[in-house]
MIKEVEX-427059 format. One line per 4 residues: their letters; for each residue x, y, z of N, C-alpha, C, O, CB. Coordinates in Angstrom, 3 decimals. Atoms other than C-alpha are relative to their C-alpha. Glycine has a CB too. Layout:
a> X:Y:Z:X:Y:Z:X:Y:Z:X:Y:Z:X:Y:Z; ...
This chain:
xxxx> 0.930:0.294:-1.083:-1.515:0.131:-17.609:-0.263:1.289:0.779:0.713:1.909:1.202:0.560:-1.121:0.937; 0.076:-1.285:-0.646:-3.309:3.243:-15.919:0.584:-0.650:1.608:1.197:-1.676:1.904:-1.808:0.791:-0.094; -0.116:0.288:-1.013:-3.299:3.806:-12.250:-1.035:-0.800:0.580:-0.748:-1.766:1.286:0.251:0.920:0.490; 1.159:1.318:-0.938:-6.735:2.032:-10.987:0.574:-0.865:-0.231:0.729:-1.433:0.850:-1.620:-0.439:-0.367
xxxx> 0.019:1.315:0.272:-5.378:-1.081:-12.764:1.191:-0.446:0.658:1.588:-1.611:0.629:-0.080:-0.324:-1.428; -1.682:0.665:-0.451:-1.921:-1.211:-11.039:-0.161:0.127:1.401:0.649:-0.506:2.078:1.619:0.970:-0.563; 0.454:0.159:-1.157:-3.618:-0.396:-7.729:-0.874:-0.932:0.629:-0.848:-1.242:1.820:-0.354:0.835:0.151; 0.666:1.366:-0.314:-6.058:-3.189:-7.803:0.959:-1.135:0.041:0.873:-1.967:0.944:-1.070:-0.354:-1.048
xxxx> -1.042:0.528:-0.025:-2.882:-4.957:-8.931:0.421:-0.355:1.502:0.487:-1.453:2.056:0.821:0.799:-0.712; -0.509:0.242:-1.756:-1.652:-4.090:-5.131:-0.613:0.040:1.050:-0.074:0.150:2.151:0.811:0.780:0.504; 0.997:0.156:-0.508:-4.413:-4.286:-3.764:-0.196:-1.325:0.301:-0.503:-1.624:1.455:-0.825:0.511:-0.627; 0.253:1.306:-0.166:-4.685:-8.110:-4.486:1.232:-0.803:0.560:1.271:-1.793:1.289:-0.461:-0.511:-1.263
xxxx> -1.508:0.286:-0.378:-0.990:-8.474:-4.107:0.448:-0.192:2.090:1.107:-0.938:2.814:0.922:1.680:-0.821; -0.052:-0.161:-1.875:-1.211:-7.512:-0.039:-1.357:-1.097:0.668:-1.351:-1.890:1.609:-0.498:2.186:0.610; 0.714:1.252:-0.544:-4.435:-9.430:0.127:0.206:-1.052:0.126:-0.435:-1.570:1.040:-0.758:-0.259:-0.347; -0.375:0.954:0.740:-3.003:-12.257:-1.181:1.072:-0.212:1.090:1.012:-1.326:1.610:0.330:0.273:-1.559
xxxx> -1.323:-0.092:-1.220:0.092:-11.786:1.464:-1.204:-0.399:1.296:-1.285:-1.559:1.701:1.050:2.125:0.236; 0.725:-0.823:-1.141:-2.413:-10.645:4.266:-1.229:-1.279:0.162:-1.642:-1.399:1.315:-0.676:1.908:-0.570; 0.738:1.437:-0.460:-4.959:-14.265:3.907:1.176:-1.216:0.026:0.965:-2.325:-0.464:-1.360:-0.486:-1.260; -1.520:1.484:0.385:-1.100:-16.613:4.140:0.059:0.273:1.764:0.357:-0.695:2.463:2.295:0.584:-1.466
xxxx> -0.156:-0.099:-1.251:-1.176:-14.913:7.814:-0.292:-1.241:0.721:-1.122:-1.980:0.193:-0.699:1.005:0.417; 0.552:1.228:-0.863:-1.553:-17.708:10.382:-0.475:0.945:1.608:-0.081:2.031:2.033:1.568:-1.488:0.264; 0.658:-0.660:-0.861:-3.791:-17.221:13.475:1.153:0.489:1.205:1.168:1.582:1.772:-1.217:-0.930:0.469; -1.738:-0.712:-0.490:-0.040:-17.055:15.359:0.093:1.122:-0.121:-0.218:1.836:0.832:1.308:-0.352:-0.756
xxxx> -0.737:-0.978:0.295:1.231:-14.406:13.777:-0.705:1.362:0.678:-0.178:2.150:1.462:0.180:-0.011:-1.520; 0.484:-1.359:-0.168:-1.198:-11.659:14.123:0.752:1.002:1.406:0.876:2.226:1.463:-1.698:-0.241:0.213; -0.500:-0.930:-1.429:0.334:-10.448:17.659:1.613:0.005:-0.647:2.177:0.983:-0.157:-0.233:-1.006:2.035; -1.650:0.049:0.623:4.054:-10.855:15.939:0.167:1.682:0.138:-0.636:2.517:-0.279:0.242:-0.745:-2.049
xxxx> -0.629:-1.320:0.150:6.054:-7.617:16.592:0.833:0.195:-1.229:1.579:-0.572:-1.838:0.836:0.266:1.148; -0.700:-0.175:2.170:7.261:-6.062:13.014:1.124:0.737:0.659:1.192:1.387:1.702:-1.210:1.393:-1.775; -1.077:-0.766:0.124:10.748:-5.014:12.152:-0.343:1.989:0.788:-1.370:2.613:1.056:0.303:-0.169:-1.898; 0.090:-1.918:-0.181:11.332:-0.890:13.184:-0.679:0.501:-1.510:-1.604:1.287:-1.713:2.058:0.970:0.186
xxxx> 0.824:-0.954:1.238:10.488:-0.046:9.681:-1.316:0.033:-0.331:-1.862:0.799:-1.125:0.403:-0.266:-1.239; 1.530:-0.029:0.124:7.174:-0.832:9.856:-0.923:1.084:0.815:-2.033:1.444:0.421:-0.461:-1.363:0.441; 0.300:-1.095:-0.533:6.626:1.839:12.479:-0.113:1.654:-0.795:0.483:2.691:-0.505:0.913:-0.099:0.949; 0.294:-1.494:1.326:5.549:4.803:9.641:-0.063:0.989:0.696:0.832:1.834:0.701:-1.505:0.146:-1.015
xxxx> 0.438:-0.972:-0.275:3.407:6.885:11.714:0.297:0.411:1.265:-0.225:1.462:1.639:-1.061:-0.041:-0.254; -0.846:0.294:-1.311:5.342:6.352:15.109:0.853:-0.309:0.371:0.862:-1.031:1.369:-0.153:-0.467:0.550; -0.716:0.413:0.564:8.385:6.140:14.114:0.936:-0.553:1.773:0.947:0.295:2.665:0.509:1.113:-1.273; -0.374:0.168:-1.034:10.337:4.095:17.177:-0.745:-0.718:1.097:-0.332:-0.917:2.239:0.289:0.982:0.225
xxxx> 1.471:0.315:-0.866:6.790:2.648:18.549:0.265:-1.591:-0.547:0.453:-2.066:-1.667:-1.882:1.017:-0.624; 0.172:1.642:0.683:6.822:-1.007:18.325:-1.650:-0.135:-0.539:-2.636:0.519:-0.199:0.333:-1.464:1.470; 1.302:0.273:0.857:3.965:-2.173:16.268:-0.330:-1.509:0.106:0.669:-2.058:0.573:0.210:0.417:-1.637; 0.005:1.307:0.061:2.564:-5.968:16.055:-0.672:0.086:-1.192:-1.044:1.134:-1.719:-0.551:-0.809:1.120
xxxx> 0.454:0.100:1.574:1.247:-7.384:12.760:-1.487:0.574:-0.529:-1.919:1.199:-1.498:-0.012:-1.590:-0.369; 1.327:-1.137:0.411:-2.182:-6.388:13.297:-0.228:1.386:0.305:-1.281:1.973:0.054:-1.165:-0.394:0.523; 0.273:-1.611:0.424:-1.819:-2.954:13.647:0.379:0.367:-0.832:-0.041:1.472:-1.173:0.330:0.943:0.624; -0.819:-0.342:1.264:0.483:-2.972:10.630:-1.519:-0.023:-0.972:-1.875:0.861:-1.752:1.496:-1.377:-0.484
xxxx> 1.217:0.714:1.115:-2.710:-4.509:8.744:-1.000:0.808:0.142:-1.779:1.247:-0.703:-0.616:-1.593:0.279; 1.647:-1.238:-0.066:-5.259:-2.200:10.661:0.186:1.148:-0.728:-0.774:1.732:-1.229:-0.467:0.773:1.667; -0.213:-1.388:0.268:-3.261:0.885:9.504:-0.527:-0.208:-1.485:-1.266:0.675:-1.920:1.640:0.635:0.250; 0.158:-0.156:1.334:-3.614:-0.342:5.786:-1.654:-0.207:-0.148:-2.315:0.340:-1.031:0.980:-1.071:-0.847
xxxx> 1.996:-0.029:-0.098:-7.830:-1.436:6.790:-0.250:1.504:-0.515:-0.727:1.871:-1.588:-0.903:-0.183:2.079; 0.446:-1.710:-0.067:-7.995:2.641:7.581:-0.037:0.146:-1.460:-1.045:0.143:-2.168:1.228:1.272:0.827; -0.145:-1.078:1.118:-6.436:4.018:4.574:-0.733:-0.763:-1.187:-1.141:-0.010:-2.072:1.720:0.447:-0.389; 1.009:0.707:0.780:-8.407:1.259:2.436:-1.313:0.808:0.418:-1.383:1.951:-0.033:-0.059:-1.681:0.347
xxxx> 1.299:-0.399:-0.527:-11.622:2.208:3.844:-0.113:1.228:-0.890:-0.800:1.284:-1.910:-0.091:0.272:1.684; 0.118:-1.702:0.355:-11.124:6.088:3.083:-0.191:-0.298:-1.818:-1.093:0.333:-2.369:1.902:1.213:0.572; -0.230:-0.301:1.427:-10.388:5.320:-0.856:-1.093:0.359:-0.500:-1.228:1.422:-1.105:0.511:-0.999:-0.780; 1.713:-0.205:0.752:-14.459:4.725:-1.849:-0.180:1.816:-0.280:-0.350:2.608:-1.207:-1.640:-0.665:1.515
xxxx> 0.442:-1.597:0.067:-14.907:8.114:-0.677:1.099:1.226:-0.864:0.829:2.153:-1.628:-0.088:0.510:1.768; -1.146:-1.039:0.772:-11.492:9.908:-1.821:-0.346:-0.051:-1.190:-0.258:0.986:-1.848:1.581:-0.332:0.030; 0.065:-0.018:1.561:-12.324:8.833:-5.106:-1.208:0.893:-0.330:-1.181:1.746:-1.217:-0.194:-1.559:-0.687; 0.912:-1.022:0.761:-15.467:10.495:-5.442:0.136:2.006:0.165:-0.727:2.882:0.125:-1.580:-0.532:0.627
xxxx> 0.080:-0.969:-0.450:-14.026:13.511:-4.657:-0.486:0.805:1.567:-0.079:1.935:1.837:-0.458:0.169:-0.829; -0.101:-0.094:-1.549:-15.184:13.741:-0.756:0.936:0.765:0.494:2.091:0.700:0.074:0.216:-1.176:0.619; -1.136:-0.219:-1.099:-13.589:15.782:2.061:-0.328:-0.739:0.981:-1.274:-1.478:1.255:0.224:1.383:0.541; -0.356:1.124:-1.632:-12.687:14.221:5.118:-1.148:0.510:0.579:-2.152:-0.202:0.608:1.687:0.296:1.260
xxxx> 0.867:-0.561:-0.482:-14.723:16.506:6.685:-1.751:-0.088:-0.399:-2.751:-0.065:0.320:0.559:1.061:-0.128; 1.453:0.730:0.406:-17.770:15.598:4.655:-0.174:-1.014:0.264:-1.313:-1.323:0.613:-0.379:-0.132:-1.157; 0.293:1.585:-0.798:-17.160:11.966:5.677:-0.466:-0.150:1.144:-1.368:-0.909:1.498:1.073:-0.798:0.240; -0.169:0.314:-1.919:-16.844:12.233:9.353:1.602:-0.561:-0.285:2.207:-1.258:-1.100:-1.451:-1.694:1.006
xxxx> -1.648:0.098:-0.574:-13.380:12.232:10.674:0.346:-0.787:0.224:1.416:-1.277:-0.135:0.500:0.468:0.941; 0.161:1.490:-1.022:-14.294:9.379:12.870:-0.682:-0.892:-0.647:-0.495:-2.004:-0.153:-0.815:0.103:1.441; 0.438:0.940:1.506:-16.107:7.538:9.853:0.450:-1.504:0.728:-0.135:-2.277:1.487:1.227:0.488:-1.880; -0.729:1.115:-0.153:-13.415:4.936:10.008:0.738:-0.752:1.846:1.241:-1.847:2.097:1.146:0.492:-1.072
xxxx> -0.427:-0.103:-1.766:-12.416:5.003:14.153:-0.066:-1.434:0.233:-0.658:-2.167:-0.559:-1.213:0.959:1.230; 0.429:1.069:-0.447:-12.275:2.018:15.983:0.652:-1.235:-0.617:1.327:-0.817:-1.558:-1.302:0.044:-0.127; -0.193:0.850:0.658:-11.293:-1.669:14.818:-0.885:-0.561:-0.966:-1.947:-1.163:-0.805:0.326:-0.627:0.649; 1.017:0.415:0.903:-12.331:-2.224:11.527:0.517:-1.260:-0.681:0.130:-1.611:-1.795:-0.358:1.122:-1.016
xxxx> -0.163:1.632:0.171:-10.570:-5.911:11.555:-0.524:-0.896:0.908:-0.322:-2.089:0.676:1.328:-0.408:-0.004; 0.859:0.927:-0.551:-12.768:-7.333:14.289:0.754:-1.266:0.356:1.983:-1.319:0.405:-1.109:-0.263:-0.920; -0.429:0.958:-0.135:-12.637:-10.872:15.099:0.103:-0.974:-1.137:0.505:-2.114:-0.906:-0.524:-0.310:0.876; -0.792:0.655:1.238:-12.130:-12.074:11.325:0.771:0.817:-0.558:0.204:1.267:-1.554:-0.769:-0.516:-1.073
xxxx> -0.618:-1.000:0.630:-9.515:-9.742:10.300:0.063:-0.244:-1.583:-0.047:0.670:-2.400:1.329:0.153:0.622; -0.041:0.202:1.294:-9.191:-11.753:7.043:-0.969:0.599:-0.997:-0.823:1.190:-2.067:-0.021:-1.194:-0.096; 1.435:0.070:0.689:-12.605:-11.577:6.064:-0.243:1.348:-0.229:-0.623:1.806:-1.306:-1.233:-0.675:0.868; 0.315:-1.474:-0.032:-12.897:-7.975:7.106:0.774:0.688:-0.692:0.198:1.496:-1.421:0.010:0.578:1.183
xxxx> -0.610:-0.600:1.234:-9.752:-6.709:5.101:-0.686:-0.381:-1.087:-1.394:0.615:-1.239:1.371:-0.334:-0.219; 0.562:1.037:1.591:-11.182:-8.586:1.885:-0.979:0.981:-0.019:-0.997:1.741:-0.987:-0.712:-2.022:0.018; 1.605:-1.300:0.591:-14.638:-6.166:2.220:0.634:1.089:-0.397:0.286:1.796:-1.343:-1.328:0.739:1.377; -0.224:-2.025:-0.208:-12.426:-2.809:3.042:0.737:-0.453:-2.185:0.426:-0.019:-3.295:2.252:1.021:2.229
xxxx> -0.579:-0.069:1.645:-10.115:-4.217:-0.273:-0.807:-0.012:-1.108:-0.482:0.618:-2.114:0.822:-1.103:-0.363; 0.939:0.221:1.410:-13.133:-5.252:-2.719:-0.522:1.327:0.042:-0.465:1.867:-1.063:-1.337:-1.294:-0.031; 0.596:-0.928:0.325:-14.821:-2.172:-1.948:0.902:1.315:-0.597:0.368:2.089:-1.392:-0.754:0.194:1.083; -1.145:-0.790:0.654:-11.319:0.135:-2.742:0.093:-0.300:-1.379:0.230:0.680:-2.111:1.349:-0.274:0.616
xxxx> -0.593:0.045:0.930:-10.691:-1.753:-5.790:-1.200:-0.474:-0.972:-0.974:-0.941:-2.089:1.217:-0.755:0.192; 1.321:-0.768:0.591:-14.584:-1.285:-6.792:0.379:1.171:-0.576:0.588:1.186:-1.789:-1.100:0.377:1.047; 0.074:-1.519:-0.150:-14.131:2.568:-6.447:1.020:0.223:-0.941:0.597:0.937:-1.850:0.260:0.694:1.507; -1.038:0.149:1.090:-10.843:2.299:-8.629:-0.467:-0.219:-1.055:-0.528:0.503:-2.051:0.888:-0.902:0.124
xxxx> 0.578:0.354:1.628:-12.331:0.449:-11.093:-1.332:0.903:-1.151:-1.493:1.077:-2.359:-0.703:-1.566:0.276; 0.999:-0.797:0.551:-15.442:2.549:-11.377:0.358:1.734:-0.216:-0.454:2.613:-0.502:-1.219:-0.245:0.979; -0.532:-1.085:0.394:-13.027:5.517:-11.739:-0.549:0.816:-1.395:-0.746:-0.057:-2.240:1.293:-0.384:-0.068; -0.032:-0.220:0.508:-13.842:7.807:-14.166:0.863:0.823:-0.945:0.996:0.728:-2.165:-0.571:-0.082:0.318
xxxx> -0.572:-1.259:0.177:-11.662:11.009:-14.106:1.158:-0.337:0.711:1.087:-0.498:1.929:-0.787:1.254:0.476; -1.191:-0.164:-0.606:-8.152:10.696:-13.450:0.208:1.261:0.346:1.238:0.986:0.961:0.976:-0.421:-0.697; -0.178:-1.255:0.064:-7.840:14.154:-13.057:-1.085:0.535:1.157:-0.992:1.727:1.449:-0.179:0.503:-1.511; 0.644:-0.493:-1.305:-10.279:14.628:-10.123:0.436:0.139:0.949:1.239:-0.724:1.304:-0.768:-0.482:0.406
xxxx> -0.861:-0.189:-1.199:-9.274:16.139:-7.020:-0.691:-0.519:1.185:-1.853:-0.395:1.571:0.370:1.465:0.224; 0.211:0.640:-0.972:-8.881:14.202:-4.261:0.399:0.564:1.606:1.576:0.552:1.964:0.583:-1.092:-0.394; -0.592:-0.532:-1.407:-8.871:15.737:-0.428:0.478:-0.397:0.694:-0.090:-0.755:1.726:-0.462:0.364:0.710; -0.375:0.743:-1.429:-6.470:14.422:1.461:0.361:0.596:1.120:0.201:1.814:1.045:0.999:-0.800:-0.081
xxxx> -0.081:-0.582:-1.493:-5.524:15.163:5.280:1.284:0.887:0.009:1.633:1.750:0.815:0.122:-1.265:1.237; -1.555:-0.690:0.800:-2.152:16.325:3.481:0.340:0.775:-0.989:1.432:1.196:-1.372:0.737:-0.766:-0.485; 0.059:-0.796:1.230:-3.363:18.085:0.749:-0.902:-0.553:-1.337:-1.352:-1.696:-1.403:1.471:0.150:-0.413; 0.578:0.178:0.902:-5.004:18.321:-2.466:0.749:-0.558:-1.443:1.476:0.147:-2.143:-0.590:1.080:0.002
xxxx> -0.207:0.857:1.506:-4.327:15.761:-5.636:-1.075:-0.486:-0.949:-2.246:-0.734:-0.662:0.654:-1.282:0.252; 0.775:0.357:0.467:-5.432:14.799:-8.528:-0.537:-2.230:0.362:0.051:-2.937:1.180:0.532:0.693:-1.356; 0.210:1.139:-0.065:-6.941:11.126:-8.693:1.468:-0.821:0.182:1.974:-1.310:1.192:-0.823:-0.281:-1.137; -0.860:0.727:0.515:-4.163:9.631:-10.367:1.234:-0.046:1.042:1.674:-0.968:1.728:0.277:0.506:-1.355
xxxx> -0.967:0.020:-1.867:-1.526:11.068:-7.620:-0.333:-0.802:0.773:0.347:-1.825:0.855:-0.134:1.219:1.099; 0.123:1.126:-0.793:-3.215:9.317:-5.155:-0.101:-1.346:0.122:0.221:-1.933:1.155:-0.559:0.127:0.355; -0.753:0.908:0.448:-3.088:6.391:-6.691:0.833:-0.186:0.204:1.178:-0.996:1.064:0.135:-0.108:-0.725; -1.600:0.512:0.324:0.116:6.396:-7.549:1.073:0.211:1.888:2.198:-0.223:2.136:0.852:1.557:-1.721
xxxx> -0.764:-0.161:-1.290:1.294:7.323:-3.719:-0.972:-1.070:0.907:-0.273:-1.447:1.848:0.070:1.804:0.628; 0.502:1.205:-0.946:-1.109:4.613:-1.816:0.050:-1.270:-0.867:-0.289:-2.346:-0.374:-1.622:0.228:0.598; -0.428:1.267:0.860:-0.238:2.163:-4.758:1.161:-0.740:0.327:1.250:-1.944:0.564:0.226:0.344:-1.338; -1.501:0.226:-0.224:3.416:2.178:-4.228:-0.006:-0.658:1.758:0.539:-1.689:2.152:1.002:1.766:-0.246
xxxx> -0.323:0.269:-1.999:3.189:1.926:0.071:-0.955:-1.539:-0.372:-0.255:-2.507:-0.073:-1.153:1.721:1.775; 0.425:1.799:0.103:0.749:-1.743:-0.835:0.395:-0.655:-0.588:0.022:-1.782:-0.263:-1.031:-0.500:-0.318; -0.184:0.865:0.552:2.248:-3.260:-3.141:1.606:-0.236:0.672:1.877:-1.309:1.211:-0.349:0.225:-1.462; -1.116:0.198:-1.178:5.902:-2.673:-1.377:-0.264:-0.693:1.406:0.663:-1.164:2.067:0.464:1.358:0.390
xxxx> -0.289:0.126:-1.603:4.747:-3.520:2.000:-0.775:-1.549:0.004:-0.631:-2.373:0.907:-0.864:1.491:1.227; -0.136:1.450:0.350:3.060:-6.755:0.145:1.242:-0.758:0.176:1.356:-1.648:1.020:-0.289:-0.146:-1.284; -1.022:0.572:-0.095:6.468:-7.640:-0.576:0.415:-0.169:1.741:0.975:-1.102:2.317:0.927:0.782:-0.926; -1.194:0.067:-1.350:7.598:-6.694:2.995:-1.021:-1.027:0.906:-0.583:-2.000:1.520:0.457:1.951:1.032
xxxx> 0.468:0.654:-1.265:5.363:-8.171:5.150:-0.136:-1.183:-0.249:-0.512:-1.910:0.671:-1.159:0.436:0.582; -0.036:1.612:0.742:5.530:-11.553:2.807:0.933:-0.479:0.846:0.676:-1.429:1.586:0.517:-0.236:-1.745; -1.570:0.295:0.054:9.259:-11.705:3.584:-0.107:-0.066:1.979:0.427:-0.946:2.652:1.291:1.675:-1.022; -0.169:0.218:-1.760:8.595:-10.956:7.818:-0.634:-1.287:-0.019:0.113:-2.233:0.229:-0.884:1.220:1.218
xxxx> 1.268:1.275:-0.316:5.398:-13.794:7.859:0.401:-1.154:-0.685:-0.538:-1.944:-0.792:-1.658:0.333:-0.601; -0.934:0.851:1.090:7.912:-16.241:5.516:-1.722:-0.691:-1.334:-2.256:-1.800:-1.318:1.238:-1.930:1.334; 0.264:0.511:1.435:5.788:-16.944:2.373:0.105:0.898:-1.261:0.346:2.102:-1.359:-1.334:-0.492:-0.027; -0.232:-1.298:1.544:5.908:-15.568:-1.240:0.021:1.222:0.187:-0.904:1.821:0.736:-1.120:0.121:-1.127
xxxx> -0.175:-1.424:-0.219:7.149:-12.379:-1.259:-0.215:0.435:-1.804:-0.600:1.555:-2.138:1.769:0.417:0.878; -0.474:-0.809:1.201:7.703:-12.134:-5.176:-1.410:0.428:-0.506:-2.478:-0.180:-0.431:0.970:-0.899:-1.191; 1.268:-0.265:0.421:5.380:-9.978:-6.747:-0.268:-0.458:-1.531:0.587:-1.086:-2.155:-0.226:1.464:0.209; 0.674:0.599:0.917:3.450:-10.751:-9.636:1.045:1.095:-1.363:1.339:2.219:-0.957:-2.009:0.162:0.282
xxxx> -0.337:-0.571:1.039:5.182:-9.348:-13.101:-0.617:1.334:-0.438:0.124:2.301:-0.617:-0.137:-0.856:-0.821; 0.762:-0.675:0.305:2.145:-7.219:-14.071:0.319:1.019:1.106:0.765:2.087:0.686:-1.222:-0.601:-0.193; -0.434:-0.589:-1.368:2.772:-5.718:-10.405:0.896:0.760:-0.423:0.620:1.952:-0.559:0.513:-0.898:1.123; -1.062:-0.703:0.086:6.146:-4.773:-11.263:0.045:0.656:-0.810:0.418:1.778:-0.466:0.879:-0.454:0.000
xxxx> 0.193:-1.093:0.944:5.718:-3.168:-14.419:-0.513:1.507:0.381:-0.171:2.686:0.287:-0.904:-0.519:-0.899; 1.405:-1.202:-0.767:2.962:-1.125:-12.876:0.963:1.091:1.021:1.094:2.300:0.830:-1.546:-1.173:1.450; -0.086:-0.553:-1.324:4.661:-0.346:-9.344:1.502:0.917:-0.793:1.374:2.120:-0.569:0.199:-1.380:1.620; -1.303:-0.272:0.943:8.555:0.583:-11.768:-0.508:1.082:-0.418:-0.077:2.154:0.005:0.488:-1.028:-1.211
xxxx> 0.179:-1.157:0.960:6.500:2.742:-14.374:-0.624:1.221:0.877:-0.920:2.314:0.394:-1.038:-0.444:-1.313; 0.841:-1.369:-1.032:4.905:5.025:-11.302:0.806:0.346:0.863:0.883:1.478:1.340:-1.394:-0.316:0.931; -1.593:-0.862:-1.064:8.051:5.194:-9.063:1.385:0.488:-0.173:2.092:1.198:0.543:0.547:-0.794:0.940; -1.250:-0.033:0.175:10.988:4.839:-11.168:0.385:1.999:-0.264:1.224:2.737:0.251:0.305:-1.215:-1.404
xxxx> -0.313:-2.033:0.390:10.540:9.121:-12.905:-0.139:0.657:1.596:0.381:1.764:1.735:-1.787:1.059:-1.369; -0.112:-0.661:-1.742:10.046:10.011:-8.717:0.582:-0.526:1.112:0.423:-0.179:2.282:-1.213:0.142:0.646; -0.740:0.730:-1.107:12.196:7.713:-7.042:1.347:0.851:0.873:1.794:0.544:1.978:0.613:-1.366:-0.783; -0.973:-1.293:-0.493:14.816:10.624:-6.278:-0.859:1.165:0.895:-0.554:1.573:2.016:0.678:0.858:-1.511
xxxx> 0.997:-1.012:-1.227:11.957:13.156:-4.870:-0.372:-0.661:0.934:-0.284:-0.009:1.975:-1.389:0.656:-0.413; 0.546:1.069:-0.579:10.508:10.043:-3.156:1.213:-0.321:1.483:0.971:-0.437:2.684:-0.151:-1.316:-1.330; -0.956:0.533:-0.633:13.729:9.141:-1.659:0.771:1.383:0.943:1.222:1.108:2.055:0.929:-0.809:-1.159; -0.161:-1.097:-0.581:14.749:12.813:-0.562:-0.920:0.036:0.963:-0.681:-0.116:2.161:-0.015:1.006:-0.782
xxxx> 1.187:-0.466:-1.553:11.108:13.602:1.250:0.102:-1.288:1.389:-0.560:-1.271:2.427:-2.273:-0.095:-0.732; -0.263:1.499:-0.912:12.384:9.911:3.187:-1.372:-0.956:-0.092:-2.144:-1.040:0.864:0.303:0.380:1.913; 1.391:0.185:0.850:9.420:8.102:1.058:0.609:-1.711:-0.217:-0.055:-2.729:-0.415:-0.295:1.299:-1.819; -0.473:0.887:1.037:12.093:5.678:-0.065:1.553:-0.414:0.225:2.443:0.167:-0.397:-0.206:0.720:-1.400
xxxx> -1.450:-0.066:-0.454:15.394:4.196:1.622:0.978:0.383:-0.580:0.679:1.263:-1.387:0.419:-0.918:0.286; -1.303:-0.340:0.424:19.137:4.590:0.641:-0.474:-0.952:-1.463:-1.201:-1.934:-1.309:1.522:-0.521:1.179; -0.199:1.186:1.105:19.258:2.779:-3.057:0.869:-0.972:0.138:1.785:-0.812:0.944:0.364:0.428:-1.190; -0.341:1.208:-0.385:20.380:-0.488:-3.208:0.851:-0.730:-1.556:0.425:-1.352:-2.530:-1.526:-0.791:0.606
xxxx> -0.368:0.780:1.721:22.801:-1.577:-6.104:-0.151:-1.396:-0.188:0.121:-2.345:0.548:1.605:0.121:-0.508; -0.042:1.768:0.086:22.151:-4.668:-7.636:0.523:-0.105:-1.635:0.654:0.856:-2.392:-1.938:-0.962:0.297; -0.677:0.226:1.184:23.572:-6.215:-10.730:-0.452:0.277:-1.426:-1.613:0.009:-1.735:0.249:-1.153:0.049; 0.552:-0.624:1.621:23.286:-4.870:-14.534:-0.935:-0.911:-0.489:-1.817:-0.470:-1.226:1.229:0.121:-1.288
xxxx> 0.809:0.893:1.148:21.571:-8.022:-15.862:-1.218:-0.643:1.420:-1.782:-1.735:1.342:1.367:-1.644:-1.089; 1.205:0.568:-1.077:19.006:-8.425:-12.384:-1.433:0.402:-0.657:-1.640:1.463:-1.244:0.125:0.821:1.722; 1.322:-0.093:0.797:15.512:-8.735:-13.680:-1.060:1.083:1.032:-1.077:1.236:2.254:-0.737:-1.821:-0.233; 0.893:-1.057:-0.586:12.825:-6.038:-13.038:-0.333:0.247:1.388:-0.487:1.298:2.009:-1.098:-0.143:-0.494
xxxx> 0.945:0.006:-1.585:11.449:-7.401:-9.620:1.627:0.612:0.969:1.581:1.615:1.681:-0.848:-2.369:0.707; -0.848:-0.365:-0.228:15.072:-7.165:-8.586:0.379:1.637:0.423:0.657:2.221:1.470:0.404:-0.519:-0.828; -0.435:-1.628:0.531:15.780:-3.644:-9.675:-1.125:0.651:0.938:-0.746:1.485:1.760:-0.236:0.462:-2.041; 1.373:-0.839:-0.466:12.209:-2.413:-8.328:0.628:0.107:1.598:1.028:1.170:2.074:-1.872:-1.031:-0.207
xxxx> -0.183:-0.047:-1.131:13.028:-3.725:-4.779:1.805:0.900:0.376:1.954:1.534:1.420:-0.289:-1.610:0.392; -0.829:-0.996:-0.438:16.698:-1.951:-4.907:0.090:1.886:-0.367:0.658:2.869:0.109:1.117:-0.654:-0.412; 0.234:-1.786:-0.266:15.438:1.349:-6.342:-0.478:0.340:1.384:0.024:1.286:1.991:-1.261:0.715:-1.049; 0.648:-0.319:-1.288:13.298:1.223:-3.118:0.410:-0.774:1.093:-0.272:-1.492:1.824:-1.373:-0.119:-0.075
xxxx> -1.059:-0.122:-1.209:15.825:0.780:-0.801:-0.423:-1.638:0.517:-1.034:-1.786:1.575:-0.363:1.572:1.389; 0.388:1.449:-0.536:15.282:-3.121:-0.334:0.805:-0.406:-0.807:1.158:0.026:-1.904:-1.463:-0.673:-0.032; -1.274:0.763:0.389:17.837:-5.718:-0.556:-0.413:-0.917:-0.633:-0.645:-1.764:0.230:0.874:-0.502:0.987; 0.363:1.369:0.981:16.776:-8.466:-3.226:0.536:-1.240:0.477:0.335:-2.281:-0.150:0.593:0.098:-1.505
């Protein structure tokens, strides 16, 4: 399975989490770990959800090769979950996992605010943070957390050869032993520092 196909994968995987929300929840304060970019900042559920709107949004353009700076900076600014957040993630996601699909060139470089990658990199590093934080934010909002099989294959074969660099740059908690005969989904969530 390339990378577009395991990113649409988590793509649908968080949507799929992210329409189970109830109109409750959205103000819910998240665990500390959900605080990424502020680390220590309390967060509530919809800013957890806006942060992933943003970096959705940006993909259309990353993919075609775009700089930020050719976008507009401020492009994305502002609340881009409104007063249907559901509805409004669902556009930012169909139109990401458009731009994926209509991939051509894995190997195109993509500008990010952090540096320069090819396609496939970026993928594989905004693949891994949705389809994980599917799982996580399943498990805070209590419904299905398990991910889909296809999921795990996907999210395993792109983190397991970098789960040590991953886990050094602090990408990727302490590892988590779990038992010799635990099945894939298992294993996935204790390479990446999550307790099964």
């Amino acid at each position: 399975m390339n990378e577009p196909a395991v990113f649409i994968l988590a793509e649908h995987a968080l949507l799929r989490v992210i329409n189970q929300i109830g109109d409750e929840q959205w103000a819910m304060v998240m665990p500390p770990e959900f605080s990424v970019v502020e680390p220590g900042r309390t967060v509530t559920l919809r800013e957890v959800v806006a942060s992933h709107a943003y970096d959705d949004a940006w993909v259309p353009d990353m993919l075609t090769g775009r700089t930020m700076d050719e976008v507009g900076m401020a492009k994305f600014d502002g609340d881009l979950l409104g007063e249907q957040p559901k509805e409004s993630f669902t556009r930012i996601v169909e139109a990401a996992c458009a731009a994926a699909g209509a991939l051509d060139d894995l190997d195109r470089t993509v500008h990010c605010s952090f540096g320069d990658y090819t396609a496939r990199e970026y993928l594989e590093q905004i693949t891994s943070f949705r389809g994980l934080r599917a799982y996580d934010i399943a498990e805070v909002v209590g419904v299905e957390s398990r991910l889909s099989p296809d999921l795990v294959q996907g999210l395993w074969d792109e983190i397991y050869p970098q789960a040590e660099a991953w886990r050094a740059a602090g990408f990727l908690g302490p590892l988590v032993e779990v038992p010799e005969d635990a099945d894939l989904h298992d294993r996935l969530l204790g390479l990446t520092g999550r307790q099964p």
